[in-house]
C-alpha positions in Angstrom: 21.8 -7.9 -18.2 25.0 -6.6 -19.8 24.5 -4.1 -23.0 26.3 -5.4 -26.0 28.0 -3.2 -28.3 28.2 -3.0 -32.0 32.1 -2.2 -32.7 34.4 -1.8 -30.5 34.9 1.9 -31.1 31.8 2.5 -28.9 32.7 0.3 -26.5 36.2 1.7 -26.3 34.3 5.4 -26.1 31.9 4.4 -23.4 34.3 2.8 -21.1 36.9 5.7 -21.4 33.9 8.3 -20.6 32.2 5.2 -17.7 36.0 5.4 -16.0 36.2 9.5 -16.0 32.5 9.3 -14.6 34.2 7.2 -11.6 37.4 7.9 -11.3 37.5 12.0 -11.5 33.7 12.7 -10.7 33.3 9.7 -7.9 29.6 8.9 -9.4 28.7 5.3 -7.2 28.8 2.2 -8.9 24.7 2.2 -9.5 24.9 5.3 -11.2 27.4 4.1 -13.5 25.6 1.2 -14.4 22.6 3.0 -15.1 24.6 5.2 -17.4 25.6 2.3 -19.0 22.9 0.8 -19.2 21.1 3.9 -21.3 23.8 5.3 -22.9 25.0 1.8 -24.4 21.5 0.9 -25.4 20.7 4.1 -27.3 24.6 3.2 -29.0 23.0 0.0 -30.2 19.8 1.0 -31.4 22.0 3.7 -33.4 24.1 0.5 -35.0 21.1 -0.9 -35.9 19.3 2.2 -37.1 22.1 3.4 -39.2 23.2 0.0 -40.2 27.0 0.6 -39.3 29.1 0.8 -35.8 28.4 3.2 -34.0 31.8 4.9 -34.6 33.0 8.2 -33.3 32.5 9.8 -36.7 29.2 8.4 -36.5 28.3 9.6 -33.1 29.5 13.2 -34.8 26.5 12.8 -37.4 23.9 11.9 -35.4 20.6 14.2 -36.1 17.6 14.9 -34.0 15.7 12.8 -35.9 18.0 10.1 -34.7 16.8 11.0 -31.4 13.3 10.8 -32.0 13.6 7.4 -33.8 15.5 6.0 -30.6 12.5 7.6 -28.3 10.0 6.2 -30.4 11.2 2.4 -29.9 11.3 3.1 -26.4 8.1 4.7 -26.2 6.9 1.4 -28.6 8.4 -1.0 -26.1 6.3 0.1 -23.1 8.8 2.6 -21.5 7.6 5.7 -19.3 8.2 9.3 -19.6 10.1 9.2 -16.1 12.1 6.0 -17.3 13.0 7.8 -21.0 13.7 11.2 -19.5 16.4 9.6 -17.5 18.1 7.7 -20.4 18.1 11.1 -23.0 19.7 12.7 -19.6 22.4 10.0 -19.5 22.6 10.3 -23.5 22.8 14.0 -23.2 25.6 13.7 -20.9 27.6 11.6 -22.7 27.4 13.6 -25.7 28.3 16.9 -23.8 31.4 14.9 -22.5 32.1 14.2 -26.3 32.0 17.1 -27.3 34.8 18.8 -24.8 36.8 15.5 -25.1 36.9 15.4 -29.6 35.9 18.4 -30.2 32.4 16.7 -31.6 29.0 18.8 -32.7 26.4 17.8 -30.0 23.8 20.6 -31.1 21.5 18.1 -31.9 21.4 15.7 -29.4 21.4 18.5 -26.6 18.8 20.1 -28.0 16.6 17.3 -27.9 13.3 17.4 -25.8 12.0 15.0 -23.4 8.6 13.8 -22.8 7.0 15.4 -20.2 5.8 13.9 -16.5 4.5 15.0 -13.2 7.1 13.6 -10.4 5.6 11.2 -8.3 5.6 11.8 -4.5 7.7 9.5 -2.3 5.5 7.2 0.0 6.9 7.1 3.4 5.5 4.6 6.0 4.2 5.5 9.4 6.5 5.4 12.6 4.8 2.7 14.0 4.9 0.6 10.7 8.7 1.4 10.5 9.0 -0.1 13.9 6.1 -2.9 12.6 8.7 -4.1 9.5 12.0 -3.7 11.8 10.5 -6.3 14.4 9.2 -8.6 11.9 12.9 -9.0 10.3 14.3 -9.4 13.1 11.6 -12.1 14.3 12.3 -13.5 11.0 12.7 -17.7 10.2 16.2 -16.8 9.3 19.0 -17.8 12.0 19.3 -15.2 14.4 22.3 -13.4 13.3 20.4 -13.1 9.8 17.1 -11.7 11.5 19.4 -9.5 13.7 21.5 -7.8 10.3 18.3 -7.5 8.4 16.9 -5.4 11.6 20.0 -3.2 12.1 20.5 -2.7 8.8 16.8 -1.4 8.1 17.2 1.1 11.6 20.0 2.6 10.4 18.5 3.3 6.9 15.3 4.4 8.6 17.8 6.2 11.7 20.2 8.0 10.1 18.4 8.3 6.6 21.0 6.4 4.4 20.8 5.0 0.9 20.9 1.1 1.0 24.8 1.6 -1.1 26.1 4.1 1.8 24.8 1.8 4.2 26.4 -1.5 2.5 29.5 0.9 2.2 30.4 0.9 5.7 33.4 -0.9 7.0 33.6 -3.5 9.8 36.3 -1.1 11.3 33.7 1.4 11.2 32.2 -0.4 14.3 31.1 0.1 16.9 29.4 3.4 15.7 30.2 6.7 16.7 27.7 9.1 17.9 28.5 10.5 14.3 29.2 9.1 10.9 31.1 10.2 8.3 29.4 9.6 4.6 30.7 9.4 1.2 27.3 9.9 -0.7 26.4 10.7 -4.6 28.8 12.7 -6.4 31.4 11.9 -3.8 29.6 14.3 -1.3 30.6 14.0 2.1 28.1 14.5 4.9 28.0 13.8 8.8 25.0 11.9 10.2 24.6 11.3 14.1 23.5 8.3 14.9 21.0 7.7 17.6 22.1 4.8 20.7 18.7 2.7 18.9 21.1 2.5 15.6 24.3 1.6 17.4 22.7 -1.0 19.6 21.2 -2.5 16.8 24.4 -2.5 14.5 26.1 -4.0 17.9 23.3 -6.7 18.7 24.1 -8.1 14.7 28.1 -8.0 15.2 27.7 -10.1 18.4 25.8 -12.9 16.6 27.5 -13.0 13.3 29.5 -15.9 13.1 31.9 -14.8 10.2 35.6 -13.4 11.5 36.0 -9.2 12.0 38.0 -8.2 9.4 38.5 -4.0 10.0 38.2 -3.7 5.8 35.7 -6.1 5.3 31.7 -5.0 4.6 30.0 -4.3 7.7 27.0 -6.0 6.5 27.3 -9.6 5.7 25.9 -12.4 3.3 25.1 -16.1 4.3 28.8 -17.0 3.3 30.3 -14.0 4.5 30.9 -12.2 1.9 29.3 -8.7 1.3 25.6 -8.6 1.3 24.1 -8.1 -1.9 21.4 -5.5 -2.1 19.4 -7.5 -4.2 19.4 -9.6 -0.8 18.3 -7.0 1.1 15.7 -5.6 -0.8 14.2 -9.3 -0.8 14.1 -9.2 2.7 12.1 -6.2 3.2 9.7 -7.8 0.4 8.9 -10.5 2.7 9.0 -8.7 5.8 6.6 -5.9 3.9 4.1 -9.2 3.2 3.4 -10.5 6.4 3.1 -6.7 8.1 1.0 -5.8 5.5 2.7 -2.8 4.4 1.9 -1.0 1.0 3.5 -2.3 -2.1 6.8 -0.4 -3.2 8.2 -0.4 0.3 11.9 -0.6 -0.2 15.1 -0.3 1.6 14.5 3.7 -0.1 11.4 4.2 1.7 13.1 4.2 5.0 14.7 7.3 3.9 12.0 8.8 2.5 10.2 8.0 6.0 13.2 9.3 7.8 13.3 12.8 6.1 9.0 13.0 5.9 8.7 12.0 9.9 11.6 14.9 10.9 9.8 17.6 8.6 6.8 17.0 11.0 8.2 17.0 13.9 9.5 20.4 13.1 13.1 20.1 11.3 13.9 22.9 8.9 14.9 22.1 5.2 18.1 23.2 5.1 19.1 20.6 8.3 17.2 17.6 6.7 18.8 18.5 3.1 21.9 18.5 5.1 21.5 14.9 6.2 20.3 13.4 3.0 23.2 14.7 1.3 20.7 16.3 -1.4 22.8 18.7 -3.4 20.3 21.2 -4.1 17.4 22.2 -1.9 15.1 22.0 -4.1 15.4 17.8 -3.9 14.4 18.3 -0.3 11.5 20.7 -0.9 9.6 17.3 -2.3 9.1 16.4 1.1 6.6 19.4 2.1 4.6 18.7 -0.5 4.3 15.3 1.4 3.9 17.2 4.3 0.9 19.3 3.0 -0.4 16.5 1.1 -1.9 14.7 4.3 -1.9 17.7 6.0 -5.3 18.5 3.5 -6.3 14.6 3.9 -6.4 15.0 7.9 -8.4 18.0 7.0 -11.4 16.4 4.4 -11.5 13.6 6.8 -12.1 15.7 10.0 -13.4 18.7 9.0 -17.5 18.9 9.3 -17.9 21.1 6.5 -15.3 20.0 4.0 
C-alpha cells in the first residue's frame, strides 16, 4: 500500500533523500521501500499531529515529544518493539541526512530512544527437510517447467546462501553458472559465491523446460507469462510446498539462508568464511549463528544426558 503525503514539500523531501539512498549508496529496492514506508508514515502522522504539512521548516521544529506521540500510536495500533525500532532507525536516518543536506537541528529526533527487545534467533530447517521442500516443488501440480524453477530457485538460495532479491537479480546471460558467482548484495556489496554442480544442474534442468525465449538481459527466473517472477510468487510457493511437507511455520525463501549459513557452521566453517559468503558487513551479524549453534547443542545435551 503506497504512503500518502500531506504537502508536497515532504513528498518532494523524501523522494530527493529515497533517490540519494539508491542512486549514490546503491540500497536495494526493498530497502528503499521500507524506508519509505516508515519514514513517510511517521511524515503523516506529523501532518496530522501538528495540523499543518509537514514542511521543511516543520521537520526543523520537531521535538522529542513529537517522537514519543508518533511511538505511542504505533505502540496503540498493535506494533512491536522489533517492528518500531526499525521505523525510528529509518526516521533517524532521514533526519541525519537532513541535517547535512539544510543545515537542520536533528538533536531531538537522534536523541530519541527505542523500545527495547531481545533479537529472535533465525530458525533454520534440517538438511533433510531442505531436500524434503526442494523435492516437493519440484513434484509440484504446476507444469513441469514451473515445478522445475521453483526447485532451482530454492537450491540455489539454500546452495549458495542468497537473498530471494540477489537470486531474482540474476541475468539469463548469467547462465549456465560458473563454478563462481559474482553478487551485488546490500549496500552494493560485492561478494563471490561458488556454486556447487547440484545448483548449476538444477538452474540448467529449469532453463531446458522453460518455454519463454533466452533473452541474455532478461530475469533468470521467470513468471507464468514470462515476465520476471515476482517474489511474492515465490514466497507462495514455498508456503504450499512448506504445507504438505509439514515443515514449521515461517519457512521462507530467507530460511534457506539461514539453513545454509547454520548447516556450514556445524560442519566446521569459521565465521569469518560464512560472513564472507552472506555478504554480512559486520561480523557480528554472523556471530547470531553460534548462538544457533549452541542453542541445540544444549537441547542434544538435556535430551541425552542421564543426569541432566
Amino acid at each position: 500500500m503506497a504512503v500518502r503525503l500531506t504537502g508536497t514539500a515532504a513528498e518532494e523531501i523524501l523522494d530527493r533523500w529515497l533517490g540519494q539512498l539508491s542512486a549514490v549508496r546503491g540500497r536495494a529496492g526493498g530497502t528503499v521501500s521500507a524506508y519509505r514506508r516508515d519514514v513517510g508514515g511517521f511524515l503523516e502522522f506529523l501532518a496530522e499531529h501538528r495540523g499543518a504539512p509537514a514542511s521543511l521548516k516543520a521537520l526543523g521544529r520537531v521535538e522529542g515529544t513529537d517522537i514519543r506521540a508518533w511511538m505511542a500510536l504505533r505502540r496503540s495500533q498493535g506494533c512491536t518493539s522489533r517492528s518500531m525500532a526499525r521505523s525510528l532507525s529509518a526516521v533517524k536516518s532521514f533526519f541525519r541526512w537532513l541535517a547535512d543536506e539544510e543545515d537542520l537541528d536533528a538533536s531531538a529526533v537522534l536523541a530519541a530512544r527505542a523500545p527495547r527487545f531481545k533479537p529472535g534467533l533465525p530458525r533454520p530447517i534440517s538438511a533433510k527437510d531442505a531436500n524434503s521442500l526442494i523435492e516437493n516443488l519440484e513434484n509440484g501440480p504446476e507444469p513441469a517447467w514451473i515445478g522445475a524453477r521453483n526447485a532451482a530457485l530454492v537450491t540455489l538460495l539454500y546452495g549458495c546462501g542468497l537473498r530471494i532479491s540477489e537470486a531474482l537479480d540474476l541475468r539469463q546471460g548469467d547462465s549456465p553458472l560458473p563454478e563462481v558467482i559474482r553478487i551485488s548484495g546490500k549496500g552494493g556489496r560485492q561478494r563471490l559465491v561458488p556454486v556447487l554442480p547440484l545448483v548449476r544442474n538444477a538452474v540448467q534442468r529449469y532453463l531446458e523446460l522453460c518455454p519463454h525465449p533466452r533473452r541474455k538481459d532478461g530475469a533468470l527466473f521467470l513468471g507464468h507469462r514470462g515476465g520476471p517472477l515476482n517474489p511474492r510468487l515465490a514466497r507462495k510457493a514455498i508456503e504450499c510446498a512448506r504445507i504438505q511437507t509439514g515443515l514449521p511455520a515461517g519457512t521462507s525463501p530467507h530460511t534457506m539462508r539461514h539453513a545454509f549459513a547454520t548447516h556450514l557452521l556445524a560442519a566446521g566453517g569459521d565465521l569469518r568464511t560464512i560472513q564472507e559468503l552472506l555478504g554480512h558487513a559486520s561480523l557480528s551479524t554472523t556471530q547470531i549463528y553460534t548462538s544457533i549453534d549452541q542453542t541445540r547443542l544444549m537441547e542434544v545435551y538435556r535430551s541425552a544426558h542421564p543426569r541432566a
